[in-house]
ChimeraX commands (.cxc) that place a marker at each C-alpha (Angstrom):
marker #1 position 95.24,187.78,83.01 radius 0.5
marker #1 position 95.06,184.33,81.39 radius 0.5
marker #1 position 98.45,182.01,81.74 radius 0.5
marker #1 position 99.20,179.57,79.14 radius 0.5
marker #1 position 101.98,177.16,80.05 radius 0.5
marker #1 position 103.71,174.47,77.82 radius 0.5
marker #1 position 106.41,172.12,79.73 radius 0.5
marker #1 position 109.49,171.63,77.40 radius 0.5
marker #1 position 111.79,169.13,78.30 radius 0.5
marker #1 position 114.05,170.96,80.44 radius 0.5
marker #1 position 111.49,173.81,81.36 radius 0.5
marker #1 position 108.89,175.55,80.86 radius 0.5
marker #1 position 107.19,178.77,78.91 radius 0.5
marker #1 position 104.41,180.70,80.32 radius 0.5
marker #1 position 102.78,182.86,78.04 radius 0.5
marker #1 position 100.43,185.67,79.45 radius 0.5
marker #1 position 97.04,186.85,77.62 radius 0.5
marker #1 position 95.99,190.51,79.23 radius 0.5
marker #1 position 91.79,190.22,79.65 radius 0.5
marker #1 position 90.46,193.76,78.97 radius 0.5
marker #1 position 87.63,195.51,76.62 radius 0.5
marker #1 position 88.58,195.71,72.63 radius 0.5
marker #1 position 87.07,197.99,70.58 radius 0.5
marker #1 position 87.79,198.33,66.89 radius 0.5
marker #1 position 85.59,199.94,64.16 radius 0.5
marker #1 position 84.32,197.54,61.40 radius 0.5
marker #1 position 86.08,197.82,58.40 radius 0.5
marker #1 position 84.29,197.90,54.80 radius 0.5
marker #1 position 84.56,194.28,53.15 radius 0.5
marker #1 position 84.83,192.31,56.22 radius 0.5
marker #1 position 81.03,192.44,57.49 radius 0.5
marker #1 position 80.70,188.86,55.76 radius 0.5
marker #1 position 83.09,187.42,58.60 radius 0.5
marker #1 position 80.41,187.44,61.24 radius 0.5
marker #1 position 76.52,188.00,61.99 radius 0.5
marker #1 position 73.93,187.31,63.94 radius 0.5
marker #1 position 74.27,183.31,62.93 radius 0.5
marker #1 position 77.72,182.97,63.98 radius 0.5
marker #1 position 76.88,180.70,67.32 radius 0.5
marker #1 position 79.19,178.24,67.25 radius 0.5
marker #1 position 81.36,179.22,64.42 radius 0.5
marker #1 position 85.10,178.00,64.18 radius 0.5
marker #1 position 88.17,180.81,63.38 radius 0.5
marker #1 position 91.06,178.43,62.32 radius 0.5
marker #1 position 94.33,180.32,62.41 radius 0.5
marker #1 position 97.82,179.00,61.41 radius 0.5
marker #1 position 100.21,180.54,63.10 radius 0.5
marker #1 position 102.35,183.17,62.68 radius 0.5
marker #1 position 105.51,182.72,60.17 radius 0.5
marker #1 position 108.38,180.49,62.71 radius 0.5
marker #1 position 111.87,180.27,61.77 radius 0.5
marker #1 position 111.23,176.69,60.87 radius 0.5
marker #1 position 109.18,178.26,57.79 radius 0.5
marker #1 position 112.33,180.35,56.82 radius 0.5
marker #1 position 114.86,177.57,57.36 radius 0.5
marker #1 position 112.57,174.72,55.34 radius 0.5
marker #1 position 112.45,177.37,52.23 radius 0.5
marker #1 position 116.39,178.30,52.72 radius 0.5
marker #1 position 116.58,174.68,52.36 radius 0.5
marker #1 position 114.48,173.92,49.14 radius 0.5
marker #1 position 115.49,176.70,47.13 radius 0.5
marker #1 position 119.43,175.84,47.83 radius 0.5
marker #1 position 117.98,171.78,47.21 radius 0.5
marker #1 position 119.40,170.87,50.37 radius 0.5
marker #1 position 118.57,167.76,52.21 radius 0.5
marker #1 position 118.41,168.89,55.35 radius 0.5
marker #1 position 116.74,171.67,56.91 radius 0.5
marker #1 position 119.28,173.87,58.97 radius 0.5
marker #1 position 117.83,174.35,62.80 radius 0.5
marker #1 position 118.56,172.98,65.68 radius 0.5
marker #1 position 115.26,173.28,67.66 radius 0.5
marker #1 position 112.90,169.92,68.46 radius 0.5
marker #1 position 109.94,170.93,66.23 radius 0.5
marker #1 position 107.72,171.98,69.36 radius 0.5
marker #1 position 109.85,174.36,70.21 radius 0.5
marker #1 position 110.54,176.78,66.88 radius 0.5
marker #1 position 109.93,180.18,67.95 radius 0.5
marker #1 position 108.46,182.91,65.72 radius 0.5
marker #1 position 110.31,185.08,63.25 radius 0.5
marker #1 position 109.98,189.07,63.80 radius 0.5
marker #1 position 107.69,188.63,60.65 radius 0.5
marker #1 position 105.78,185.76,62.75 radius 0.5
marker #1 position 105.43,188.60,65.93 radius 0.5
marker #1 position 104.75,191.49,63.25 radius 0.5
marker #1 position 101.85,189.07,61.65 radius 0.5
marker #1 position 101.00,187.79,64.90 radius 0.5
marker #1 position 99.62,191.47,66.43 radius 0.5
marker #1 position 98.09,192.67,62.84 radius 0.5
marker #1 position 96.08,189.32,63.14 radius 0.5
marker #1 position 94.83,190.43,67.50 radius 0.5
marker #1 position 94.03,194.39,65.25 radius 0.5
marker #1 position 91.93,192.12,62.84 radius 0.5
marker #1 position 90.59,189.79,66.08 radius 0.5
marker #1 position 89.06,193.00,68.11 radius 0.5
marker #1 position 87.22,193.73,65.13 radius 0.5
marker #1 position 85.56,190.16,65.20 radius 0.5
marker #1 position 85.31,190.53,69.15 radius 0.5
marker #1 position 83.15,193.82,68.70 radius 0.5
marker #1 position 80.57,191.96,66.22 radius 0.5
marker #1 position 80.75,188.67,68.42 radius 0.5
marker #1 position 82.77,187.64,71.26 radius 0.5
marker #1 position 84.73,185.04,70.89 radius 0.5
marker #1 position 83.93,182.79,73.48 radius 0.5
marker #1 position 87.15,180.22,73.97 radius 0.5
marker #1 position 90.26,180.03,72.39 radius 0.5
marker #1 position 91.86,177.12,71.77 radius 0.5
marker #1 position 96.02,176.65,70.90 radius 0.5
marker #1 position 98.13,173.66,70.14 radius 0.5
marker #1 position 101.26,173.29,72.34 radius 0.5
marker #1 position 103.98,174.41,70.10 radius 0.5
marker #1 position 105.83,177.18,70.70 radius 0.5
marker #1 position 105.03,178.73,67.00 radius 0.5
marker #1 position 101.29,178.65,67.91 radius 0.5
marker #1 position 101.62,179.50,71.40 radius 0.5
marker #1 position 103.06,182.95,70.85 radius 0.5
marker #1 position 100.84,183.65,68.25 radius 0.5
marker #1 position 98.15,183.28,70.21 radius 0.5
marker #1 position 99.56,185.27,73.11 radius 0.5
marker #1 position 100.44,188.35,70.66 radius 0.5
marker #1 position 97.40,188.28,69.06 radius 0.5
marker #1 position 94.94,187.83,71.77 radius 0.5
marker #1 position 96.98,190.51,73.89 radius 0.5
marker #1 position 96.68,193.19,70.65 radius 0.5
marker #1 position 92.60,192.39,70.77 radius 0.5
marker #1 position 92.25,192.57,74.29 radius 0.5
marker #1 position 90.52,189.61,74.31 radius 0.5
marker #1 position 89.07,188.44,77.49 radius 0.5
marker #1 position 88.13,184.40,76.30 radius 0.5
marker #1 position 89.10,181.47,78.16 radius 0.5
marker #1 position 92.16,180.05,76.48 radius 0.5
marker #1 position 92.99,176.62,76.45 radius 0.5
marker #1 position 95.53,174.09,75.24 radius 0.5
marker #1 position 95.40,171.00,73.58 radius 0.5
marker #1 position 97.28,168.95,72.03 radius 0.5
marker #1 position 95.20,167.23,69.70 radius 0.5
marker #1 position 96.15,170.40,67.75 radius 0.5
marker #1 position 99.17,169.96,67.57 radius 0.5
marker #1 position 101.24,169.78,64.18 radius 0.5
marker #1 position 101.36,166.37,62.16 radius 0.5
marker #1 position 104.52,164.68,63.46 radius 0.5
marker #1 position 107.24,163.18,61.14 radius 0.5
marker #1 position 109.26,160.97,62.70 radius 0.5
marker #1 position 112.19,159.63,60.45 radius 0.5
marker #1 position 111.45,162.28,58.25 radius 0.5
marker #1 position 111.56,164.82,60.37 radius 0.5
marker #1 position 113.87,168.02,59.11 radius 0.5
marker #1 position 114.06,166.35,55.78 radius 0.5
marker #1 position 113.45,168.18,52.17 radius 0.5
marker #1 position 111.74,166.39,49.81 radius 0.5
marker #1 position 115.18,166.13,47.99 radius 0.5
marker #1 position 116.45,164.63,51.55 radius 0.5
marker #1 position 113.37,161.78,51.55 radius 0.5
marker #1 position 113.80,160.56,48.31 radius 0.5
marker #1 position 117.93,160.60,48.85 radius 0.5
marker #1 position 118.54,159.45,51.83 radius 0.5
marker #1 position 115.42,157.25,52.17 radius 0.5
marker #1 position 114.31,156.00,49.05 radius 0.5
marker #1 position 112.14,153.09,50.20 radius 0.5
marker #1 position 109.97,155.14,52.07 radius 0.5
marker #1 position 109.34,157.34,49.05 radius 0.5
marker #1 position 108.32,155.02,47.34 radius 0.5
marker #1 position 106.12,153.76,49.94 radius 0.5
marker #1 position 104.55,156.77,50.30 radius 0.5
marker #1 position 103.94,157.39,46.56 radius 0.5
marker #1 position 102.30,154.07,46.83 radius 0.5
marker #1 position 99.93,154.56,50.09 radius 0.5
marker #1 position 99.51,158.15,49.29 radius 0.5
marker #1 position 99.23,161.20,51.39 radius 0.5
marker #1 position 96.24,160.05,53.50 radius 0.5
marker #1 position 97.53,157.25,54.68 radius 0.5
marker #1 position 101.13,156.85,54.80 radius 0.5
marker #1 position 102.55,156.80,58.06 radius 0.5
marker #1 position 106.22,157.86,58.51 radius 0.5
marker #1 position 107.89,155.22,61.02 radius 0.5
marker #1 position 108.11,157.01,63.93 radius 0.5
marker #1 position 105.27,159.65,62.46 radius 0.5
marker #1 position 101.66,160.13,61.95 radius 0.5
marker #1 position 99.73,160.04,58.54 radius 0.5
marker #1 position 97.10,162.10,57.80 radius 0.5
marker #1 position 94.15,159.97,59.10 radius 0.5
marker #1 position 96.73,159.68,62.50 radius 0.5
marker #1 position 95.68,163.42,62.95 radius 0.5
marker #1 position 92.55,163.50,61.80 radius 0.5
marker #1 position 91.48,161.08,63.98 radius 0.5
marker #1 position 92.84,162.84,67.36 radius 0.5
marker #1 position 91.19,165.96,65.72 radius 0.5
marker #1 position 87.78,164.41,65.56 radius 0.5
marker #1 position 88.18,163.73,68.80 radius 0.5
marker #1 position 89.03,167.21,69.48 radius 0.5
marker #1 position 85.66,168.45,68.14 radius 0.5
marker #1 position 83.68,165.89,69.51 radius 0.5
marker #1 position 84.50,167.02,73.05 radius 0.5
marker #1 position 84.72,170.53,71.66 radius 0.5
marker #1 position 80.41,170.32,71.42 radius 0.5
marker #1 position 79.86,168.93,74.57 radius 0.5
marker #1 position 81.65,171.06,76.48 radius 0.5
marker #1 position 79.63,173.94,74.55 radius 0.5
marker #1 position 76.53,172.14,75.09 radius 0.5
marker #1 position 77.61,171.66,78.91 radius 0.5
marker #1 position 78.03,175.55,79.24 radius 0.5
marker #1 position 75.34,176.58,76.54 radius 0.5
marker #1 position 78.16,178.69,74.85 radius 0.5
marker #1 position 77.50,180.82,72.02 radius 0.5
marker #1 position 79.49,183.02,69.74 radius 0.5
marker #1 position 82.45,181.20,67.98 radius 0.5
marker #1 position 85.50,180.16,68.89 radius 0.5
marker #1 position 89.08,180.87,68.01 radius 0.5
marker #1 position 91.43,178.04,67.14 radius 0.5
marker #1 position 95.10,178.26,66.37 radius 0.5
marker #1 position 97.23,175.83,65.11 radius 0.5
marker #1 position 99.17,174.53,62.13 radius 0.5
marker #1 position 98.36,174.21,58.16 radius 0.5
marker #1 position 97.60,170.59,58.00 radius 0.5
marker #1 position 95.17,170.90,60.66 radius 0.5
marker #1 position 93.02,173.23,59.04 radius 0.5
marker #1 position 93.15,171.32,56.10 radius 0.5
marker #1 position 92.15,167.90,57.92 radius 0.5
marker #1 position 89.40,169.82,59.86 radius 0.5
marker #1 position 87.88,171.08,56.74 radius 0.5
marker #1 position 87.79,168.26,55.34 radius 0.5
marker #1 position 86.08,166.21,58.71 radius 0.5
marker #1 position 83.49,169.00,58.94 radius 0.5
marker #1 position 82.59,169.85,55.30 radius 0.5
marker #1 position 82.41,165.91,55.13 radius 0.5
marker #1 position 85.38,166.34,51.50 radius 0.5
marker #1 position 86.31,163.60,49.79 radius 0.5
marker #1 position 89.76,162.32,50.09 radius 0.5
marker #1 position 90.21,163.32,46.52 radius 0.5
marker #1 position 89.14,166.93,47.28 radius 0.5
marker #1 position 91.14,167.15,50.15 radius 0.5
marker #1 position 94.16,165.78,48.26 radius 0.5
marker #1 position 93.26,168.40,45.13 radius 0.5
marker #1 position 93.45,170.90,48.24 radius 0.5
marker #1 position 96.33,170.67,49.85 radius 0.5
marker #1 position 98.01,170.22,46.17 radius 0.5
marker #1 position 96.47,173.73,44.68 radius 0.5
marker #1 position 96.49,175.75,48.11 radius 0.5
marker #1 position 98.73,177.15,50.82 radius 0.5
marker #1 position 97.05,178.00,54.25 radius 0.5
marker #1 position 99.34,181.26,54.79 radius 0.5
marker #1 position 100.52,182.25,58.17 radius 0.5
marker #1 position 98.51,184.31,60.78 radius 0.5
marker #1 position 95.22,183.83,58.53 radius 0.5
marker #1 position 91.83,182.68,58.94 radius 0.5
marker #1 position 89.60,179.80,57.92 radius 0.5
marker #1 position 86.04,180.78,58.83 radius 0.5
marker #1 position 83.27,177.49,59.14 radius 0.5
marker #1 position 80.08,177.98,60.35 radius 0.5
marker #1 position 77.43,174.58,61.11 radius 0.5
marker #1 position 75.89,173.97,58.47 radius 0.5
marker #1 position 72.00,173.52,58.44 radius 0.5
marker #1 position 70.68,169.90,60.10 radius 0.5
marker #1 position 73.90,168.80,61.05 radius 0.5
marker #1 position 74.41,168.71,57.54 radius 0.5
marker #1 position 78.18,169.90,56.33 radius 0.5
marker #1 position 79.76,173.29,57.58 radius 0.5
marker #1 position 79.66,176.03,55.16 radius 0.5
marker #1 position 83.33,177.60,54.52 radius 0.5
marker #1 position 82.94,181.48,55.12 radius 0.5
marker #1 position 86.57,182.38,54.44 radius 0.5
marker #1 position 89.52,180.41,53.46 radius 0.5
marker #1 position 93.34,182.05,54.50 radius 0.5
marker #1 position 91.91,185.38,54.48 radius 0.5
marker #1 position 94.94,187.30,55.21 radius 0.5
marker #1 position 93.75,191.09,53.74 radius 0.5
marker #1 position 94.62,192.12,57.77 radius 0.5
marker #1 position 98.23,191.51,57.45 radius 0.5
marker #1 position 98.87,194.72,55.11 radius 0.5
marker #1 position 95.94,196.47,56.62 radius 0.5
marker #1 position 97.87,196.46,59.75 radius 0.5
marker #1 position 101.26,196.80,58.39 radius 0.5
marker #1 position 102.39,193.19,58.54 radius 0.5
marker #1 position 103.87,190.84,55.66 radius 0.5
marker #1 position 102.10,188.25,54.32 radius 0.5
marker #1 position 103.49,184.81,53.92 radius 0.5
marker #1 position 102.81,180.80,52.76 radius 0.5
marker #1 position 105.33,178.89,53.22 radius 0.5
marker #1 position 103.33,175.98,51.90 radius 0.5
marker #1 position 104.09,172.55,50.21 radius 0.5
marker #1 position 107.14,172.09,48.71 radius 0.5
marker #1 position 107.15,173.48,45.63 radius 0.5
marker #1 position 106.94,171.27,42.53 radius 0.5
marker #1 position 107.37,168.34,44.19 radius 0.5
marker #1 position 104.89,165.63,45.84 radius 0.5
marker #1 position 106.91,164.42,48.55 radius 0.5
marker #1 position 105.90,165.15,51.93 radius 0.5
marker #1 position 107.20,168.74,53.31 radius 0.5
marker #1 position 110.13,169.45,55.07 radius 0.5
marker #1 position 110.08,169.01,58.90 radius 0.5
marker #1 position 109.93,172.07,61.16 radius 0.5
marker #1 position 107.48,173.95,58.51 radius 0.5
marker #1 position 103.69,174.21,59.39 radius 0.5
marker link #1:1,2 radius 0.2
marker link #1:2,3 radius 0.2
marker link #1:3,4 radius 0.2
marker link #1:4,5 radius 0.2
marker link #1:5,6 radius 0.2
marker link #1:6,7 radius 0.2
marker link #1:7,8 radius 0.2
marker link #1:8,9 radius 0.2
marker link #1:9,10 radius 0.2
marker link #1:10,11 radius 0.2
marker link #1:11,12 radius 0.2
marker link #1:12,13 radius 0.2
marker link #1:13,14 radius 0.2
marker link #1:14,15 radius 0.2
marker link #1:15,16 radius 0.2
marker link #1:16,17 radius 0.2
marker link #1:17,18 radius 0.2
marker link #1:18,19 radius 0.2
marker link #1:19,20 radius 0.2
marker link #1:20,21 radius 0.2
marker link #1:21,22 radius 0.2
marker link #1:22,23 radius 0.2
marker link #1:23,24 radius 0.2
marker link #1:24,25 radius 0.2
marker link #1:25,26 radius 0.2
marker link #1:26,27 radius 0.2
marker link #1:27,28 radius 0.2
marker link #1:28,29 radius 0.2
marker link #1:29,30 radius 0.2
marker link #1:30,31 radius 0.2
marker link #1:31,32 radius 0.2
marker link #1:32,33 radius 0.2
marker link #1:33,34 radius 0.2
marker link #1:34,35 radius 0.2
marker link #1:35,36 radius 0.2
marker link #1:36,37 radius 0.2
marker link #1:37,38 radius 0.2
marker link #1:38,39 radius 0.2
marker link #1:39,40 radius 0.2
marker link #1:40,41 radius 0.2
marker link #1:41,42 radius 0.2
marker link #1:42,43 radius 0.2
marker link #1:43,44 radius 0.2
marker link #1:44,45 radius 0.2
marker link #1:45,46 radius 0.2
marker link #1:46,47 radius 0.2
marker link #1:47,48 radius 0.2
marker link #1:48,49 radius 0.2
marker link #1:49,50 radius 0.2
marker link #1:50,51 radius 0.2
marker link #1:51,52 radius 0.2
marker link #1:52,53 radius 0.2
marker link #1:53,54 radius 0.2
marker link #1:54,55 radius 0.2
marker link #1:55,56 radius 0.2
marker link #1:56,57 radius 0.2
marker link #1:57,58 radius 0.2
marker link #1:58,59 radius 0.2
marker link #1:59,60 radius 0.2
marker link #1:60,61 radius 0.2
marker link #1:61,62 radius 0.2
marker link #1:62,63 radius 0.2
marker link #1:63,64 radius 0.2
marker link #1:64,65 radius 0.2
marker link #1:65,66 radius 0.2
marker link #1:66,67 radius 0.2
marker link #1:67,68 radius 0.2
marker link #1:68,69 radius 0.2
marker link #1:69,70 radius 0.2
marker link #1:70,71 radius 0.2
marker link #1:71,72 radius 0.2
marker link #1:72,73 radius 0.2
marker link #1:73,74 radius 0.2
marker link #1:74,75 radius 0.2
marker link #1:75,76 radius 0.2
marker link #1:76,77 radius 0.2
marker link #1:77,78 radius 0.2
marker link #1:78,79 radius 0.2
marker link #1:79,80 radius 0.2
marker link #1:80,81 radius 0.2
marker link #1:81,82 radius 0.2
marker link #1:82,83 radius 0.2
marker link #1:83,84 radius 0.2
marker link #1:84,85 radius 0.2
marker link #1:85,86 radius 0.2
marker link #1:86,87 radius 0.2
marker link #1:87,88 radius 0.2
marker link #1:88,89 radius 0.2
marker link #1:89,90 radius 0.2
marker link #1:90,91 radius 0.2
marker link #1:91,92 radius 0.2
marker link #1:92,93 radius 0.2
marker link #1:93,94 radius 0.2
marker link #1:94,95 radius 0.2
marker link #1:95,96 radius 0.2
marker link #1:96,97 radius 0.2
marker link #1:97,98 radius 0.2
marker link #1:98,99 radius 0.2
marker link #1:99,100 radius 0.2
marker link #1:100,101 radius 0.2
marker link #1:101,102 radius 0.2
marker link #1:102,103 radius 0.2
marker link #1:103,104 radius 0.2
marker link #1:104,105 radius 0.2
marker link #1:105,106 radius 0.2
marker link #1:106,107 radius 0.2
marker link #1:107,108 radius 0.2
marker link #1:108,109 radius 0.2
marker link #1:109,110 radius 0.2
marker link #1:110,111 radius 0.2
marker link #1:111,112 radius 0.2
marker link #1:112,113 radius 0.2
marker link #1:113,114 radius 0.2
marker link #1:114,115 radius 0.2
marker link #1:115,116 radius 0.2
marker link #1:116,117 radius 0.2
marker link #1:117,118 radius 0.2
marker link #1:118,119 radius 0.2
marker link #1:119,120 radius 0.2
marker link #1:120,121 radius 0.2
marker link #1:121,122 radius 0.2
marker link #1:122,123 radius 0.2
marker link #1:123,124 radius 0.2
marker link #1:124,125 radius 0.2
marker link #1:125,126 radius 0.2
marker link #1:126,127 radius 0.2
marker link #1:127,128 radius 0.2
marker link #1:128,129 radius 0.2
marker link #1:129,130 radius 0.2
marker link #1:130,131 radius 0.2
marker link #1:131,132 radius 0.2
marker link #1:132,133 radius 0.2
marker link #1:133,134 radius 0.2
marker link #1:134,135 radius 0.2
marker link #1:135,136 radius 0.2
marker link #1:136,137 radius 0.2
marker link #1:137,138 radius 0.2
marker link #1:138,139 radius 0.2
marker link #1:139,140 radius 0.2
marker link #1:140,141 radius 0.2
marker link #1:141,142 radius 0.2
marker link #1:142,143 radius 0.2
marker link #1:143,144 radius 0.2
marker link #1:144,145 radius 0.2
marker link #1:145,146 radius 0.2
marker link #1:146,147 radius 0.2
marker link #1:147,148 radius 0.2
marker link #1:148,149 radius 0.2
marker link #1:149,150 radius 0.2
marker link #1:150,151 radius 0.2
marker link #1:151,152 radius 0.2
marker link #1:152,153 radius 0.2
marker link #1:153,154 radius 0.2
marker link #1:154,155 radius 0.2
marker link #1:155,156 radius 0.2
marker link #1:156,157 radius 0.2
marker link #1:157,158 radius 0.2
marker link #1:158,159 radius 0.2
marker link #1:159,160 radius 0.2
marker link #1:160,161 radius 0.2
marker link #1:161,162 radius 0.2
marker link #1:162,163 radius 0.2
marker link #1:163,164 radius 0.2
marker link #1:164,165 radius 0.2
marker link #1:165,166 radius 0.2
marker link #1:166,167 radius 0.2
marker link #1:167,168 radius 0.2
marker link #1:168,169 radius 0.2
marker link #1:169,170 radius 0.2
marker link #1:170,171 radius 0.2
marker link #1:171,172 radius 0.2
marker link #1:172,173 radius 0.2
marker link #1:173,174 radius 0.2
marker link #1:174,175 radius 0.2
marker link #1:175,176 radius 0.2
marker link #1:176,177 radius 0.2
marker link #1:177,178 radius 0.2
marker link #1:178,179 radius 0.2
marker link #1:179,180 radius 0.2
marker link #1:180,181 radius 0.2
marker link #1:181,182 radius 0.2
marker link #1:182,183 radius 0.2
marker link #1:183,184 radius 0.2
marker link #1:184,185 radius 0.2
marker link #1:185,186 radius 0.2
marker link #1:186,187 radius 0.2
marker link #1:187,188 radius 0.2
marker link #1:188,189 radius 0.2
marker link #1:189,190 radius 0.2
marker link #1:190,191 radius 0.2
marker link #1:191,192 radius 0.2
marker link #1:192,193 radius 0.2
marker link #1:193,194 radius 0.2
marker link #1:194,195 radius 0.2
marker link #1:195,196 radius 0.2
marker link #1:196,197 radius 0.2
marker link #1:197,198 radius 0.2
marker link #1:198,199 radius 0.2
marker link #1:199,200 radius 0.2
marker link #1:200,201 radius 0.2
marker link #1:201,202 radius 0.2
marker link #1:202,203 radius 0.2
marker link #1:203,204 radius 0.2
marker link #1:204,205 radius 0.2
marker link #1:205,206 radius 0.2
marker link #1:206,207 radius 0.2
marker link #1:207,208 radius 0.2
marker link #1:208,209 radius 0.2
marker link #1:209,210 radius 0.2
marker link #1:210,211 radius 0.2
marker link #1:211,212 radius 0.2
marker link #1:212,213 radius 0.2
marker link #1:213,214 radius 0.2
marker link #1:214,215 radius 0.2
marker link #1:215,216 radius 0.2
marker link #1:216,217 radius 0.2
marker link #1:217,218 radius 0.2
marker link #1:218,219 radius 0.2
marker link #1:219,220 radius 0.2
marker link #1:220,221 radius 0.2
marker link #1:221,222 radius 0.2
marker link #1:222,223 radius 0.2
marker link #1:223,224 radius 0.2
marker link #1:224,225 radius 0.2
marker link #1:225,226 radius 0.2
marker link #1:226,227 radius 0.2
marker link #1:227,228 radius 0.2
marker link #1:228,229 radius 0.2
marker link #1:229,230 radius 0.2
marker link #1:230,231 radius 0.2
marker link #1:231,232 radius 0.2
marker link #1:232,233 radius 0.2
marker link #1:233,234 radius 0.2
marker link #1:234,235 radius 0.2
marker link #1:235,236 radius 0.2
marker link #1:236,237 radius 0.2
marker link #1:237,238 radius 0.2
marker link #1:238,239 radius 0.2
marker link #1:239,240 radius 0.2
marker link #1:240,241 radius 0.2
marker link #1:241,242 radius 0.2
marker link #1:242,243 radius 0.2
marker link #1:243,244 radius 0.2
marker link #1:244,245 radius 0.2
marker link #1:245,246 radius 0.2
marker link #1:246,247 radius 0.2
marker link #1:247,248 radius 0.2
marker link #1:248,249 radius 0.2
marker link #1:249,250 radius 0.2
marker link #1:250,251 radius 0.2
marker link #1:251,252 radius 0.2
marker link #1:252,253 radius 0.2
marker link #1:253,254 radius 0.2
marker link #1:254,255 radius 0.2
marker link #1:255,256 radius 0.2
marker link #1:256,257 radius 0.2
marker link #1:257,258 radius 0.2
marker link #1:258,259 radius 0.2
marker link #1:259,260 radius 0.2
marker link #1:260,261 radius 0.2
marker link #1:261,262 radius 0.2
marker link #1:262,263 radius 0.2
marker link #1:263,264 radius 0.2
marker link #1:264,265 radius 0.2
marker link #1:265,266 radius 0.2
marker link #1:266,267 radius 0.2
marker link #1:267,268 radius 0.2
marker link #1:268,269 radius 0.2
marker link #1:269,270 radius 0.2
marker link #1:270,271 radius 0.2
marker link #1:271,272 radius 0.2
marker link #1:272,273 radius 0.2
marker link #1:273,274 radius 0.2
marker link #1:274,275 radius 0.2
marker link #1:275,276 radius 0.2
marker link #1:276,277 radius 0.2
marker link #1:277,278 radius 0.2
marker link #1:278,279 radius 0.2
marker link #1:279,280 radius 0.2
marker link #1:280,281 radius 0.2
marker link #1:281,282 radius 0.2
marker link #1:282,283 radius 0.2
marker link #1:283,284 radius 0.2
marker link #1:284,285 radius 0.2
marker link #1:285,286 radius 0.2
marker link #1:286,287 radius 0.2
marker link #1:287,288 radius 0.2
marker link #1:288,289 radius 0.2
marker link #1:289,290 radius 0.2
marker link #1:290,291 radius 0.2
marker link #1:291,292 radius 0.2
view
């Protein structure tokens, strides 16, 4: 039995991941996932749909300016969707376990991800190491925090502007983190990532779940994008929830190869819903707070 615990401000949450054997039969069109080259792959996961996603799209499509919930970000649970998506994504992982372990898994602190890593992991049977960190945690938004993009540009104006003006990369919500904040603490996050695999001589990939933006910023560190793909991106594409982002190393050290991107074909395989909830639509403010 593996224990993850997250300290909240006023307690704490430990979720449990059974260890045991998973077997699953491989299922026609999903061979490509994994093979014999898949030593130190990544398996980026956003988590399962949260009732922040629910409450940010209640909010857009009614052109509120505030999103309706009451939770600190950290702390939005899952949706009976999220749970639902969350064990048809462990039915999908024990088919990737019987081609190649996965050797670690690795979780950002919030709740959302948390308990979709707990679901999914205890569905699989998977018997990896699982670790939190939380340099994988979601981009924060300080000031703008719970805010629709109808909220920003009412109630603060200035920083709309500003942020039209730096641009997505690099604004910096007071309070917040901009894109290159994260990216940053994620680079960190792989560079100690390879030494500890070089310190253990692990092989087989690795399972990472976490938020939207984070897949996003780590496909664009490892496949070395440009900021204008990266922007072009996030603009055309929604990472949905409980799906994965496959990257394998790419030759040399050269850029990682992307083997799937939001592959979610397991949700209705396994009798779950799929979902986005992506960028706002239509609009090129930042999202709503409480949403990836």
């Amino acid at each position: 039995m593996r224990l993850l615990t997250r300290v909240g401000r006023n307690r704490s949450r430990t979720y449990a991941i059974r260890c045991r054997g998973g077997k699953a039969d491989r299922k026609r069109g999903y061979a490509c996932a994994v093979n014999s080259s898949s030593s130190g792959d990544l398996i980026l996961v956003r988590h399962a749909e949260s009732a922040g996603n629910v409450a940010r799209e209640i909010a857009e499509s009614t052109r509120a300016e505030v999103v309706d919930i009451n939770q600190p970000d950290a702390d939005v649970p899952l949706t009976e969707v999220g749970e639902t998506q969350a064990k048809a994504l462990g039915s999908r992982l024990a088919e990737l376990n019987e081609q190649a372990p996965i050797g670690r898994i690795w979780v950002s602190p919030y709740q959302r991800a948390l308990a979709t890593a707990t679901l999914a992991a205890e569905q699989a049977g998977l018997a990896a190491e699982a670790r939190v960190d939380e340099r994988l945690r979601d981009r924060e938004l300080g000031i703008l925090d719970r805010l629709t993009g109808r909220g920003i540009r009412s109630r603060l104006p200035d920083e709309a502007a500003r942020r039209r003006y730096l641009g997505k990369l690099y604004y910096r919500p007071p309070g917040g983190e901009s894109w290159a904040d994260v990216t940053l603490r994620l680079r960190s996050f792989l560079t100690d990532r390879d030494l500890l695999r070089e310190r253990e001589h692990a092989t087989g990939p690795e399972l990472v779940v976490t938020h939207d933006a984070v897949i996003l910023l780590i496909r664009y560190i490892l496949q070395r994008l440009s900021e204008v793909e990266l922007l072009a991106l996030a603009q055309d594409e929604s990472v949905g929830n409980a799906s994965l982002t496959w990257l394998r190393p790419g030759a040399a050290g050269g850029p990682w190869r992307l083997a799937e991107y939001s592959a979610d074909e397991h949700l209705k395989r396994h009798g779950a819903t799929p979902t986005e909830h992506g960028r706002a639509s239509g609009t090129n403010e930042p999202p709503a707070g409480n949403k990836s």
